[in-house]
DRENNU-566159 format. One record per atom (N, C-alpha, C, O, CB): chain; atom name; x, y, z; residue number from 1. Coordinates in steps of 0.2 Angstrom, whole numbers, padded with zeros to 4 digits. Glycine has a CB too. Example, Ala and Ser with C-alpha at 12.3 -4.5 7.8 and 13.67 -1.06 7.14 Angstrom:
BEGIN
[minu A; N; [0066; -0028; 0039]; 1],
[minu A; CA; [0062; -0022; 0039]; 1],
[minu A; C; [0066; -0016; 0039]; 1],
[minu A; O; [0071; -0017; 0042]; 1],
[minu A; CB; [0057; -0022; 0045]; 1],
[minu A; N; [0064; -0011; 0035]; 2],
[minu A; CA; [0068; -0005; 0036]; 2],
[minu A; C; [0064; 0000; 0039]; 2],
[minu A; O; [0067; 0006; 0040]; 2],
[minu A; CB; [0070; -0003; 0029]; 2],
***
This chain:
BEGIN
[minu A; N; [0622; 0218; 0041]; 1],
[minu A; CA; [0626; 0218; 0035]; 1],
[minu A; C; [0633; 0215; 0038]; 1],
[minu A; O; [0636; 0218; 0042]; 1],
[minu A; CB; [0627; 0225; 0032]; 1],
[minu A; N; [0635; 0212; 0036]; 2],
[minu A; CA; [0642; 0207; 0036]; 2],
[minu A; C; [0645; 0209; 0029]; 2],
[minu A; O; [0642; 0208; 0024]; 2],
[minu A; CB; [0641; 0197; 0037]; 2],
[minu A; N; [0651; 0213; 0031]; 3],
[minu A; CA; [0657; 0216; 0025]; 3],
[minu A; C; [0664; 0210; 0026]; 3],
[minu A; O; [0667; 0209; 0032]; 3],
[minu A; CB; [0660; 0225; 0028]; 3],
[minu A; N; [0665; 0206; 0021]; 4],
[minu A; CA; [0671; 0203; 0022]; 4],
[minu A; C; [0675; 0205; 0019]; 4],
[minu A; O; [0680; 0201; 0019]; 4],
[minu A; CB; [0671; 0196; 0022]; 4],
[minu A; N; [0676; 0210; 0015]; 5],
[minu A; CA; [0680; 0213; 0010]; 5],
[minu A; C; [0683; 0209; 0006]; 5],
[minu A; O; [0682; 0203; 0007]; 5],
[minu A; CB; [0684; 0217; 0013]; 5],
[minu A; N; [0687; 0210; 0001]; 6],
[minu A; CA; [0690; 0207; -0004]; 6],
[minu A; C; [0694; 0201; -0002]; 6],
[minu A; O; [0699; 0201; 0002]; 6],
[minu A; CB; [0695; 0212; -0007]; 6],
[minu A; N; [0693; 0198; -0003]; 7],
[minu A; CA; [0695; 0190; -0002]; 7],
[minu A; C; [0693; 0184; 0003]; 7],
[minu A; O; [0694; 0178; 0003]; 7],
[minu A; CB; [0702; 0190; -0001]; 7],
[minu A; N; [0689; 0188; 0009]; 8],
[minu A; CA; [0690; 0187; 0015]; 8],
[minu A; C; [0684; 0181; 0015]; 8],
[minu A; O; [0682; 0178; 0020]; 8],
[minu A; CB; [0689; 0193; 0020]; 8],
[minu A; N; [0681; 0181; 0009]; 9],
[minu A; CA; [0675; 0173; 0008]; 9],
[minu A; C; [0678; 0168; 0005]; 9],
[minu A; O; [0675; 0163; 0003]; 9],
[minu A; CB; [0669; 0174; 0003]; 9],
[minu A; N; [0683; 0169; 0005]; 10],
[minu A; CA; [0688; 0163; 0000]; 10],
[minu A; C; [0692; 0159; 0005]; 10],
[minu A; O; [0696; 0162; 0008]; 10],
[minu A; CB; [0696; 0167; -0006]; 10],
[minu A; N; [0690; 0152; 0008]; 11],
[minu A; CA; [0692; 0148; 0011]; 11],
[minu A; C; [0694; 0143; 0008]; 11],
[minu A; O; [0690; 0139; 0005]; 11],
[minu A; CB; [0688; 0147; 0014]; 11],
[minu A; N; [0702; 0141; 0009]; 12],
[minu A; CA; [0702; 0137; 0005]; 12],
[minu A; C; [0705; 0129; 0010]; 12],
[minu A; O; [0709; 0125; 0008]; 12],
[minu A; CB; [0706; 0140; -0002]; 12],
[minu A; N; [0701; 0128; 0016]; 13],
[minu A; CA; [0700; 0123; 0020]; 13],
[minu A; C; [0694; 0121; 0019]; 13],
[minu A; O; [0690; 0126; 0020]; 13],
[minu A; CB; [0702; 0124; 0027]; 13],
[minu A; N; [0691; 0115; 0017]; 14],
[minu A; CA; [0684; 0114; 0018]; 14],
[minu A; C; [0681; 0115; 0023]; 14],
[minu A; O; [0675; 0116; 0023]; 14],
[minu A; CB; [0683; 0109; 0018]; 14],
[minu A; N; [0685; 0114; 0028]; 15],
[minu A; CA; [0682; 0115; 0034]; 15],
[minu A; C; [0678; 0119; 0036]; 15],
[minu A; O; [0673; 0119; 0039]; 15],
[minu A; CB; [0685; 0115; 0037]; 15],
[minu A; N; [0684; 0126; 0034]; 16],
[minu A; CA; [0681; 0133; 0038]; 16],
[minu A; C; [0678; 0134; 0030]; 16],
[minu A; O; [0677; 0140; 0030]; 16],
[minu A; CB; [0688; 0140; 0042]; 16],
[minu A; N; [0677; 0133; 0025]; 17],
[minu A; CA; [0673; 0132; 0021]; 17],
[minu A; C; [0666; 0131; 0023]; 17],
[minu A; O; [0663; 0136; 0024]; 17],
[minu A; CB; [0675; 0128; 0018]; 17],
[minu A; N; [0665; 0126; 0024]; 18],
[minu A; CA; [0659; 0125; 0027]; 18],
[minu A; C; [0655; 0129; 0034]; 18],
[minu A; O; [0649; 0129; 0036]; 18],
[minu A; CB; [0661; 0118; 0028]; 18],
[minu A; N; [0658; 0130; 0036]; 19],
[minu A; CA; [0658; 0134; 0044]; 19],
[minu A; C; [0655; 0141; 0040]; 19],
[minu A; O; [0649; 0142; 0040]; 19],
[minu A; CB; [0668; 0136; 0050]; 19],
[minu A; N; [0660; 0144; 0036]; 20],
[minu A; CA; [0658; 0150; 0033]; 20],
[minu A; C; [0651; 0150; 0028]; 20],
[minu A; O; [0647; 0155; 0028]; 20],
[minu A; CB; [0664; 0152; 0029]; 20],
[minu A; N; [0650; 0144; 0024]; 21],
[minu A; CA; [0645; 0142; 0022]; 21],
[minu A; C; [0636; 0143; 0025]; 21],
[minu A; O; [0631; 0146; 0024]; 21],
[minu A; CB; [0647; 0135; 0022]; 21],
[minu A; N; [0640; 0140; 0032]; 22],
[minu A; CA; [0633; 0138; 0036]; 22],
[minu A; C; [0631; 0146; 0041]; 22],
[minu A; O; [0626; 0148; 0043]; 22],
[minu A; CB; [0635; 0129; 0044]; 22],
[minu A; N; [0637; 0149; 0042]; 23],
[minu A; CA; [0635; 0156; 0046]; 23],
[minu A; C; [0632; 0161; 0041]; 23],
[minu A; O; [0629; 0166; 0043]; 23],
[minu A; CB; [0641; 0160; 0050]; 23],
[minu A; N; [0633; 0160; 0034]; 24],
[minu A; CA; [0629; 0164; 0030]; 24],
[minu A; C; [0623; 0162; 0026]; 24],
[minu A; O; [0621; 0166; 0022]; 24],
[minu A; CB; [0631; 0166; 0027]; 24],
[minu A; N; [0621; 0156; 0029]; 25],
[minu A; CA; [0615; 0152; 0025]; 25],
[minu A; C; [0611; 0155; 0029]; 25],
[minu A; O; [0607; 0159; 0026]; 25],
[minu A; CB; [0614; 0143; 0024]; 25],
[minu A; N; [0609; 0155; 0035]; 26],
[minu A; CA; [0602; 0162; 0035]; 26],
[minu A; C; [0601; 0170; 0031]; 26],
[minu A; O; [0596; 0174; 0030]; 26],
[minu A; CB; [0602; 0165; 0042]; 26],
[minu A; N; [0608; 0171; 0029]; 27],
[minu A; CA; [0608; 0178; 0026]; 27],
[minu A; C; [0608; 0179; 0019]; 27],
[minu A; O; [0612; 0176; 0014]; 27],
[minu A; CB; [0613; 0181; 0029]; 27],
[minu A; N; [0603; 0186; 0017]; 28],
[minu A; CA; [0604; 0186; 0007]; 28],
[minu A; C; [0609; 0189; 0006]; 28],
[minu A; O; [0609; 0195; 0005]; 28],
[minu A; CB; [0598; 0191; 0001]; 28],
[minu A; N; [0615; 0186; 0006]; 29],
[minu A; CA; [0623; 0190; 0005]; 29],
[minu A; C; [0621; 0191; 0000]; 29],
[minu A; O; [0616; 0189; -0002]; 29],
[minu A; CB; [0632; 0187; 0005]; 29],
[minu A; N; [0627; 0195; -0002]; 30],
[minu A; CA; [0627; 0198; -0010]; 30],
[minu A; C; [0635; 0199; -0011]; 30],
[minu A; O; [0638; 0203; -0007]; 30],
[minu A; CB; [0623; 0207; -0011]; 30],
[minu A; N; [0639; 0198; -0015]; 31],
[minu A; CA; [0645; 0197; -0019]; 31],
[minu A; C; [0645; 0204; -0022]; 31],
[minu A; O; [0640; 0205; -0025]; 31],
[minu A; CB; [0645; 0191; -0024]; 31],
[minu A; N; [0650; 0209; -0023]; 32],
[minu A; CA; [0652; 0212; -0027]; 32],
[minu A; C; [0656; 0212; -0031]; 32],
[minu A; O; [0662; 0212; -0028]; 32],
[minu A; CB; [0652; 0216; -0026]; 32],
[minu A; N; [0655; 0211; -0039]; 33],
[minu A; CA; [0661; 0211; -0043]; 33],
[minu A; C; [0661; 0215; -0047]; 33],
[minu A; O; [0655; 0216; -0049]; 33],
[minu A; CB; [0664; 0205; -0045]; 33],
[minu A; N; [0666; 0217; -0051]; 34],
[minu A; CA; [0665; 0221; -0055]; 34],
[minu A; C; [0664; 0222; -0064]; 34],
[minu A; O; [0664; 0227; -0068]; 34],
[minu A; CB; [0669; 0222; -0054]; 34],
[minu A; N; [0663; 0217; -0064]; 35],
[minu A; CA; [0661; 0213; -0071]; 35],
[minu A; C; [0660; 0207; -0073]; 35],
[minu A; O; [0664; 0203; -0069]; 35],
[minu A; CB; [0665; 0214; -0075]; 35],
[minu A; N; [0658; 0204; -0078]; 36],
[minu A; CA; [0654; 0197; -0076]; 36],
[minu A; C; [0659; 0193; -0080]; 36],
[minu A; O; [0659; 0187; -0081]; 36],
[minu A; CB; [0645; 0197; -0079]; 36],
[minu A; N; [0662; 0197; -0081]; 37],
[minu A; CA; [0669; 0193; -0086]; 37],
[minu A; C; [0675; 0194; -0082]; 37],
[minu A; O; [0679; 0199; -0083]; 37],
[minu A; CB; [0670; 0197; -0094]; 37],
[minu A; N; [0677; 0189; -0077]; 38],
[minu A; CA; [0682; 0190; -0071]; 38],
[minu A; C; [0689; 0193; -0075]; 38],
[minu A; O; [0693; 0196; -0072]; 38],
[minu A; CB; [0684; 0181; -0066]; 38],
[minu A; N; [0691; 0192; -0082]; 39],
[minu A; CA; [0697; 0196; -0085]; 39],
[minu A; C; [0697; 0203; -0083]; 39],
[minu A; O; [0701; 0206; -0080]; 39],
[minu A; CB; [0697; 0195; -0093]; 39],
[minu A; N; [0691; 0205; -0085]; 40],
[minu A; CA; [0690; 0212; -0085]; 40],
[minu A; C; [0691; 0215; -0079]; 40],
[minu A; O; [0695; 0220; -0078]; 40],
[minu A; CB; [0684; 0214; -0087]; 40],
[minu A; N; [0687; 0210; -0073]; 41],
[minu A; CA; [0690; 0213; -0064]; 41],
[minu A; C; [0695; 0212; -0063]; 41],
[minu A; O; [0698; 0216; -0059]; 41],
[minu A; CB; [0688; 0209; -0057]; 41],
[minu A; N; [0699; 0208; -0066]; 42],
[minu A; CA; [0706; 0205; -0064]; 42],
[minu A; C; [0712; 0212; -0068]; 42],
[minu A; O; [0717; 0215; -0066]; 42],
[minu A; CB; [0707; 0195; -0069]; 42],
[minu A; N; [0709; 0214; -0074]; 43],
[minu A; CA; [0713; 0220; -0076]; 43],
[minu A; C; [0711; 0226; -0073]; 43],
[minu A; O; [0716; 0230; -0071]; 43],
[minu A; CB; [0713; 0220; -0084]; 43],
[minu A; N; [0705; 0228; -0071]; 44],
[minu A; CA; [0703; 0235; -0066]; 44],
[minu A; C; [0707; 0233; -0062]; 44],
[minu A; O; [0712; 0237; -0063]; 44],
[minu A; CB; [0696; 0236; -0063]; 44],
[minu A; N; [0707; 0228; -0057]; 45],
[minu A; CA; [0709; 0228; -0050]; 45],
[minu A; C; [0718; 0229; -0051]; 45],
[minu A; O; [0721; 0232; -0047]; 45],
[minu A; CB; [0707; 0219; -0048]; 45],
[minu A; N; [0720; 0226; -0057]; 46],
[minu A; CA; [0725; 0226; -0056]; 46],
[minu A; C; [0731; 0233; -0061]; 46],
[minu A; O; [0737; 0234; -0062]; 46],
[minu A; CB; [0725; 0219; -0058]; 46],
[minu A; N; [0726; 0236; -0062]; 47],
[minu A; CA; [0728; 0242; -0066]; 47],
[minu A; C; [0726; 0248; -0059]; 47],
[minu A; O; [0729; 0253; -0058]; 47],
[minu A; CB; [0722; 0244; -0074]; 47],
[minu A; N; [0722; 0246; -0054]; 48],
[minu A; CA; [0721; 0251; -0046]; 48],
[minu A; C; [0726; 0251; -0042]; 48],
[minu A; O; [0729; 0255; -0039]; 48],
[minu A; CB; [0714; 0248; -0041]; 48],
[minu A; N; [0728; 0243; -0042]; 49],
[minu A; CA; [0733; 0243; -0039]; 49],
[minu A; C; [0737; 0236; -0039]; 49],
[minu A; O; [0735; 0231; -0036]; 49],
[minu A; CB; [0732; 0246; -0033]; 49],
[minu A; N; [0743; 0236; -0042]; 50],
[minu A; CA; [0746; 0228; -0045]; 50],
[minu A; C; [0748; 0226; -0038]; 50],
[minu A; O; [0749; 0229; -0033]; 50],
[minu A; CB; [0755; 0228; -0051]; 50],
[minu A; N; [0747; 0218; -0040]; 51],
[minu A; CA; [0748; 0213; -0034]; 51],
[minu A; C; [0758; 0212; -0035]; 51],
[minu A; O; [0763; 0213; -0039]; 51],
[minu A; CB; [0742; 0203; -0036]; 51],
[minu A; N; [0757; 0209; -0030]; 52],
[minu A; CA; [0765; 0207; -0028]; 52],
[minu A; C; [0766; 0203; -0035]; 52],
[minu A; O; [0761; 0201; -0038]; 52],
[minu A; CB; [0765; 0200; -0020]; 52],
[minu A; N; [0773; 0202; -0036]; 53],
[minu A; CA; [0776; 0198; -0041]; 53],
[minu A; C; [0777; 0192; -0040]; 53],
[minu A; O; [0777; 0189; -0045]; 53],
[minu A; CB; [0782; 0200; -0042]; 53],
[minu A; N; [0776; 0190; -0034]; 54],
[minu A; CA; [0775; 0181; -0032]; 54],
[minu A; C; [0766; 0180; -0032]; 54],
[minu A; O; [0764; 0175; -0034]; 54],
[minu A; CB; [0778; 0178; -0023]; 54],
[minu A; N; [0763; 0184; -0031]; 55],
[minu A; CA; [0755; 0180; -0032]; 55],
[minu A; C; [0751; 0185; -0033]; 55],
[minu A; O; [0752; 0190; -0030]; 55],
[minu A; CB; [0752; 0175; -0024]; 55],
[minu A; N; [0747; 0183; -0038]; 56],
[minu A; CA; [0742; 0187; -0041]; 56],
[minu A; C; [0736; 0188; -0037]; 56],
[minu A; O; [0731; 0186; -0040]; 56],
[minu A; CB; [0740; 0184; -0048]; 56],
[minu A; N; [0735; 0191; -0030]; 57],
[minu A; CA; [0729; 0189; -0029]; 57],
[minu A; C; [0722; 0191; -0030]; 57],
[minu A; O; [0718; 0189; -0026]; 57],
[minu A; CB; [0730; 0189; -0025]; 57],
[minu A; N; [0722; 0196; -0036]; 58],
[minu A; CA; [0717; 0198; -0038]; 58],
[minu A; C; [0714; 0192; -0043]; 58],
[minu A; O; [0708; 0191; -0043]; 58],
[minu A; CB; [0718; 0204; -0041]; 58],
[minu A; N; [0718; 0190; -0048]; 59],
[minu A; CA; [0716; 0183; -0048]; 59],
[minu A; C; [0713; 0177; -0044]; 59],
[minu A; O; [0707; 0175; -0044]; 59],
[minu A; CB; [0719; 0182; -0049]; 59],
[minu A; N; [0718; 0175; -0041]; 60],
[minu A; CA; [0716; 0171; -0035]; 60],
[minu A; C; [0708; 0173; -0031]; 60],
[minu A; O; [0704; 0170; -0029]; 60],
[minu A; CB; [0724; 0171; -0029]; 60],
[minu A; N; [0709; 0179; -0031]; 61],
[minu A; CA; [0700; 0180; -0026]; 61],
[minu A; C; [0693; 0179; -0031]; 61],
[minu A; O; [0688; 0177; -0030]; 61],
[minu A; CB; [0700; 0190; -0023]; 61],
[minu A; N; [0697; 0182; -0035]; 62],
[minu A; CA; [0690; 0187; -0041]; 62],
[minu A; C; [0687; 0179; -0046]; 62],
[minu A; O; [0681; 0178; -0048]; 62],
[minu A; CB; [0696; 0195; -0050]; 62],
[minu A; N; [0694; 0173; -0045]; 63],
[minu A; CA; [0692; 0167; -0050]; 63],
[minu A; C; [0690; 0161; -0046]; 63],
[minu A; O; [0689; 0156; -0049]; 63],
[minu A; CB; [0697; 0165; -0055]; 63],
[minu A; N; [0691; 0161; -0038]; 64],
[minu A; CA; [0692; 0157; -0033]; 64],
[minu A; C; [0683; 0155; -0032]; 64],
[minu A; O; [0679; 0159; -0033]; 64],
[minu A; CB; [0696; 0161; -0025]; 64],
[minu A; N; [0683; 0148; -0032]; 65],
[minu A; CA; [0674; 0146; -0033]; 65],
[minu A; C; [0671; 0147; -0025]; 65],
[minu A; O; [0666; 0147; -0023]; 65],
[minu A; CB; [0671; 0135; -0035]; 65],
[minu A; N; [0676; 0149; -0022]; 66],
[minu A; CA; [0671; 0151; -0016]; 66],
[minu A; C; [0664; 0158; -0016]; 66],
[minu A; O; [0659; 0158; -0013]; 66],
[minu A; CB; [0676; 0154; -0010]; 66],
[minu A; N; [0667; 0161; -0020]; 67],
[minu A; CA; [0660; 0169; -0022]; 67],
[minu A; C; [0656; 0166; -0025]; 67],
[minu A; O; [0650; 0168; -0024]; 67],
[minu A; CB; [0662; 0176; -0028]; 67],
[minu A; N; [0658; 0159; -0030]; 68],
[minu A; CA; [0651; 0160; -0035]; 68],
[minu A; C; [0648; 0154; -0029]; 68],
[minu A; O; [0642; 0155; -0028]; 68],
[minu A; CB; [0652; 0158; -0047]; 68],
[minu A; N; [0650; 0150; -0027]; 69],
[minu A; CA; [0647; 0148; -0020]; 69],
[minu A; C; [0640; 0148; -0015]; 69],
[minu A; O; [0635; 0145; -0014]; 69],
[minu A; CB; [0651; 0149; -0018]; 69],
[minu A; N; [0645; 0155; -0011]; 70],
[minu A; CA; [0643; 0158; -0008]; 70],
[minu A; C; [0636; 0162; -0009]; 70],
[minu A; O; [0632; 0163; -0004]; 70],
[minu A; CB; [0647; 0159; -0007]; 70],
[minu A; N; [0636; 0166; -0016]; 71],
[minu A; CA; [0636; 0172; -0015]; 71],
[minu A; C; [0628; 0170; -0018]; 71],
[minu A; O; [0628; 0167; -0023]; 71],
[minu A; CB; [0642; 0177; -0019]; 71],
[minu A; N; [0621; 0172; -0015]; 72],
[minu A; CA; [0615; 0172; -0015]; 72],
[minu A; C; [0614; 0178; -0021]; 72],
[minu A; O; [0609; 0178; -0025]; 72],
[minu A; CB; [0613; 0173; -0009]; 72],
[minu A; N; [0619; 0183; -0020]; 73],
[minu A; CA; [0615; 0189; -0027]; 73],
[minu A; C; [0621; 0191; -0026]; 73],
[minu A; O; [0624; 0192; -0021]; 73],
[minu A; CB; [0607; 0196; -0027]; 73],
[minu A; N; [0623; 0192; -0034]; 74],
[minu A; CA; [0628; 0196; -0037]; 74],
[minu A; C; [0628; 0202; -0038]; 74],
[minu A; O; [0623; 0204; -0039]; 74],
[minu A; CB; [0629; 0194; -0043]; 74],
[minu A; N; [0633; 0207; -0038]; 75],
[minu A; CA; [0628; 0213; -0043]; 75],
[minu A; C; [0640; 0215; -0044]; 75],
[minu A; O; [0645; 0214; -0042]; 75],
[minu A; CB; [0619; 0223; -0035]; 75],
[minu A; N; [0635; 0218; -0052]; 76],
[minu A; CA; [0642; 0220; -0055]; 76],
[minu A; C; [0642; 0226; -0056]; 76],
[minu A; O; [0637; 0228; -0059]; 76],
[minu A; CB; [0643; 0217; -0061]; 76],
[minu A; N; [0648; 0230; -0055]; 77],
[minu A; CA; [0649; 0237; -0052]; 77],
[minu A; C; [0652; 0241; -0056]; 77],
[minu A; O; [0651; 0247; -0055]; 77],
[minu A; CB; [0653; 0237; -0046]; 77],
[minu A; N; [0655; 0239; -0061]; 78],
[minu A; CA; [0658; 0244; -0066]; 78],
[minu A; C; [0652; 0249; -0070]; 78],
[minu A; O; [0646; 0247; -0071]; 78],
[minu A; CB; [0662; 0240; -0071]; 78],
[minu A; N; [0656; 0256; -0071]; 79],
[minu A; CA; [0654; 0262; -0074]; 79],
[minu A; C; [0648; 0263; -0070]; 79],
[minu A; O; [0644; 0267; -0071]; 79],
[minu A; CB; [0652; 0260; -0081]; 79],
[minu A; N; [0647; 0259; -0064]; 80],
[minu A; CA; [0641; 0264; -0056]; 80],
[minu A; C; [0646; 0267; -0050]; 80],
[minu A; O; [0652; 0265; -0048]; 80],
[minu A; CB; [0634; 0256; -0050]; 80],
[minu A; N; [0643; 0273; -0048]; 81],
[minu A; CA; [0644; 0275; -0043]; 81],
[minu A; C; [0643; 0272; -0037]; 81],
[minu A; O; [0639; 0267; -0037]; 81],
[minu A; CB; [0642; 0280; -0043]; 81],
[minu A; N; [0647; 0274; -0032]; 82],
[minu A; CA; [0644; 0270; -0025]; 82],
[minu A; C; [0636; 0270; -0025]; 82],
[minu A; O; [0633; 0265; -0024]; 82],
[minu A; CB; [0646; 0275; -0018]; 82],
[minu A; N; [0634; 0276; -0026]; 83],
[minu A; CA; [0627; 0277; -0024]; 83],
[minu A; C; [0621; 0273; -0029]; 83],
[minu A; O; [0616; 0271; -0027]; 83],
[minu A; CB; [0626; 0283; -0024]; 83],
[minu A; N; [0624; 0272; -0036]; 84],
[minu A; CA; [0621; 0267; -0039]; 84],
[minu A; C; [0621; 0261; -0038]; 84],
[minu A; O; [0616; 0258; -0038]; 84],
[minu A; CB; [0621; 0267; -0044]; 84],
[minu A; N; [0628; 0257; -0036]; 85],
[minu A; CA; [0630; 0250; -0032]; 85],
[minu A; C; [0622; 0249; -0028]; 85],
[minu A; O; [0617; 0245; -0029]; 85],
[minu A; CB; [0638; 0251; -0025]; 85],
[minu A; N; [0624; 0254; -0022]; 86],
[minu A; CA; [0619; 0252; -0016]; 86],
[minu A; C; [0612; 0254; -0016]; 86],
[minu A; O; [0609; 0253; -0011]; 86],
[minu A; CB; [0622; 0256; -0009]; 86],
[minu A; N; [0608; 0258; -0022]; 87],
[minu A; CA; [0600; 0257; -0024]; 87],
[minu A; C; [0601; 0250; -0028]; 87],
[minu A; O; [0597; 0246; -0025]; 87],
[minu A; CB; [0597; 0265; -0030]; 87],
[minu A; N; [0605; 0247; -0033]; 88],
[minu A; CA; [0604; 0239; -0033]; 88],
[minu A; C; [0604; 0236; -0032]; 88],
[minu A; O; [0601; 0231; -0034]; 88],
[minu A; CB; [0605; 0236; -0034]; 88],
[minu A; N; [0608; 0236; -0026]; 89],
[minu A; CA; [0611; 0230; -0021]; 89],
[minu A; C; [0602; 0232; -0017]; 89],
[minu A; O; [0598; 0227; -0017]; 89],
[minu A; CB; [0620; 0233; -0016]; 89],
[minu A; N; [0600; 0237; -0013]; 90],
[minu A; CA; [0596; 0238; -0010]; 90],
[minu A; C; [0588; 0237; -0013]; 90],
[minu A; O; [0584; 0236; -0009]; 90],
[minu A; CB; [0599; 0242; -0008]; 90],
[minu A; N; [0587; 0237; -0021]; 91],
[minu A; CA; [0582; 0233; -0023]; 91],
[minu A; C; [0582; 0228; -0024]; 91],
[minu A; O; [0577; 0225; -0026]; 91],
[minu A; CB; [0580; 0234; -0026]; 91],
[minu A; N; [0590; 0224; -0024]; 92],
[minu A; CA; [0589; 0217; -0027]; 92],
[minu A; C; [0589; 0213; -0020]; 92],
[minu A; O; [0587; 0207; -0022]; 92],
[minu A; CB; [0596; 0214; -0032]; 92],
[minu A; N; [0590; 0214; -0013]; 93],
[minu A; CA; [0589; 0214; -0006]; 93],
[minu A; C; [0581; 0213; -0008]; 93],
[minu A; O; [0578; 0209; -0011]; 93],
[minu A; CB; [0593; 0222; 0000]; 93],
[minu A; N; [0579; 0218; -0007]; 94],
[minu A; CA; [0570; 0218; -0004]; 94],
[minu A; C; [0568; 0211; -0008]; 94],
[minu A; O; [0565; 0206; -0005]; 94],
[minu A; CB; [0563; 0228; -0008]; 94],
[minu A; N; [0570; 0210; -0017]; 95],
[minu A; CA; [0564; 0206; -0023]; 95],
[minu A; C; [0566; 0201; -0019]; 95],
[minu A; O; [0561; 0197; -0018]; 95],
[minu A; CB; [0565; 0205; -0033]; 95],
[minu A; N; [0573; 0199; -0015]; 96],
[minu A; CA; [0575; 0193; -0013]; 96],
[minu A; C; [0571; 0190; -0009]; 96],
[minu A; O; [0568; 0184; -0010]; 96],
[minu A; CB; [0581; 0194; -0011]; 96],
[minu A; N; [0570; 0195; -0003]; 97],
[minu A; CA; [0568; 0195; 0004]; 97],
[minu A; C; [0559; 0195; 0003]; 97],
[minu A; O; [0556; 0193; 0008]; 97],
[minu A; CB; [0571; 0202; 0007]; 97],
[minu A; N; [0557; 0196; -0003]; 98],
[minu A; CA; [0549; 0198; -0004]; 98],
[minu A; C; [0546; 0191; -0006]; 98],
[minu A; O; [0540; 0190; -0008]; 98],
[minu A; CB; [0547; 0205; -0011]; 98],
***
């Protein structure tokens, strides 16, 4: 499991774009967001904890085309516990992998 946490898949060099691209094309990554309607992550996220007055970067992460890119399986997190996240995440892993 490779955790990049919040933002840390957003490249915005092609280069290391691509680099990042190719080190996770063997792997079923999976993206976590919190709603399939990026407003709604962008107002959670930003009601948890407001970004700086110069740059919104819950925006900038949550609407940046690198996740929808990247990201082999999605899973959307609102109104689940940790432990419901990771039984979905962990059967949408195996149907992937099967």
């Amino acid at each position: 499991m490779i955790d990049l946490g919040g933002g840390h898949s957003v490249q915005e060099g092609a280069g290391l774009f691509a680099r990042v691209r190719a080190a996770l094309a063997p792997v079923p990554n999976v993206v976590l967001l919190l709603s399939p309607d990026p407003e709604e992550s962008v107002r959670v996220l930003t009601r948890r904890r407001p970004p700086p007055q110069d740059f919104d970067w819950h925006r900038h992460f949550v609407t940046h085309r690198s996740n929808r890119v990247l990201a082999k399986l999605v899973v959307h997190t609102a109104g689940q516990t940790a432990e419901q996240t990771c039984e979905v995440v962990h059967r949408r892993l195996i149907r992937a992998i099967s």
